[in-house]
C-alpha positions in Angstrom: 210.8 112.8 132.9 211.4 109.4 133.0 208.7 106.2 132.0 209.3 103.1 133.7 208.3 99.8 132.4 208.1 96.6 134.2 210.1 93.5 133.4 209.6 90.7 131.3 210.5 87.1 131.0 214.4 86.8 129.9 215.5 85.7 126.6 218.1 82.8 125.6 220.9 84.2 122.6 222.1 82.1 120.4 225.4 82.5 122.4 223.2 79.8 125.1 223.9 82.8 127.6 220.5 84.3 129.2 220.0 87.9 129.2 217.5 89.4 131.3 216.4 93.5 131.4 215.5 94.3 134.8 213.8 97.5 133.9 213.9 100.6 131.5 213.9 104.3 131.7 213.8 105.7 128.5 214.5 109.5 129.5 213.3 112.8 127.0 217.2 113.1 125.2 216.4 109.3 124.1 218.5 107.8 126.4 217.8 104.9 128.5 218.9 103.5 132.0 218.7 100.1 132.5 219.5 97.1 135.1 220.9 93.2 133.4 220.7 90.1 134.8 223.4 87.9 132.4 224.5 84.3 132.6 225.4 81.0 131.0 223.9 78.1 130.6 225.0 75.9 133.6 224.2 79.0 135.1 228.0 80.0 135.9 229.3 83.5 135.7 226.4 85.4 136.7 225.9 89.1 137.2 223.9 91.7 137.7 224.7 95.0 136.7 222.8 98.2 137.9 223.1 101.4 136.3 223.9 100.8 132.6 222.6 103.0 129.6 221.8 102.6 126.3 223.5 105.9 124.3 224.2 106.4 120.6 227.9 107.2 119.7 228.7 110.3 117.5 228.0 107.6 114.6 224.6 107.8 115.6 225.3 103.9 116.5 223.8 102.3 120.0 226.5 101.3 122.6 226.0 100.4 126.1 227.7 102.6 128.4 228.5 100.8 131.9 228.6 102.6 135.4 231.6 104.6 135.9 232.8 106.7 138.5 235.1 109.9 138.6 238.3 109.1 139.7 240.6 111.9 141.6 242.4 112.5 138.8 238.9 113.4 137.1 238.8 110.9 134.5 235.8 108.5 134.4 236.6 104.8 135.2 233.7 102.0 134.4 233.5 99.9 138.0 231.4 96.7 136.5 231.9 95.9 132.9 231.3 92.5 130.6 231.7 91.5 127.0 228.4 91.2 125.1 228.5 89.3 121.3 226.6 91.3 118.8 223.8 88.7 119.1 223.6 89.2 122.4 223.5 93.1 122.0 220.7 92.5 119.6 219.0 91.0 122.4 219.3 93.5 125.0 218.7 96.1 122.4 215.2 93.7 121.6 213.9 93.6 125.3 214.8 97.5 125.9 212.6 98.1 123.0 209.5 96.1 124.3 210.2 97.7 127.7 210.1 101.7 127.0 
C-alpha cells in the first residue's frame, strides 16, 4: 500500500532552475510515484509533469522513469519528458526523500 506525503516548499539548484515535488508515494517494491513542478528563473519554460517514478536500474542506480504509454505496435513510448542536470537530480532525489 501506498503512503502519501504532503508537499513542501520548492528548492532552487544551482542550475537557477526551481524544482518543486508535488507529492510522493513511496509503494512496498521501493518505488515511488511522483508529480514535478520545473522552471527557470525568469520563470520561462515551465512544466508540470504527472506520473513520473523514481526506480533503480539493474545497477542498482536511481533514474527517473517518465509517463509512457503502449503504442500499437506494443512498445512503450514516454509522452512528457525533460532533461534534468545531475544537480538537479540530486534535488529531486533530496525532496522525495523528505517527502516518503
Amino acid at each position: 500500500m501506498a503512503r502519501k506525503q504532503k508537499s513542501k516548499p520548492l528548492t532552487k539548484c544551482e542550475s537557477g532552475r526551481n524544482i518543486f515535488v508535488r507529492r510522493a508515494y513511496e509503494f512496498d517494491d521501493g518505488v515511488v510515484s511522483f508529480d514535478i513542478d520545473t522552471w527557470d528563473e525568469g520563470k520561462t519554460n515551465a512544466i508540470t509533469i504527472f506520473g513520473c517514478t523514481l526506480r533503480k536500474n539493474k545497477k542498482g542506480e536511481d533514474f527517473i522513469a517518465f509517463p509512457q504509454r503502449k503504442g500499437s505496435d506494443g512498445a512503450y513510448y514516454n509522452y512528457a519528458l525533460t532533461k534534468f542536470t545531475d544537480d538537479e537530480f540530486e534535488c529531486i532525489c533530496k525532496q522525495i526523500d523528505e517527502l516518503v
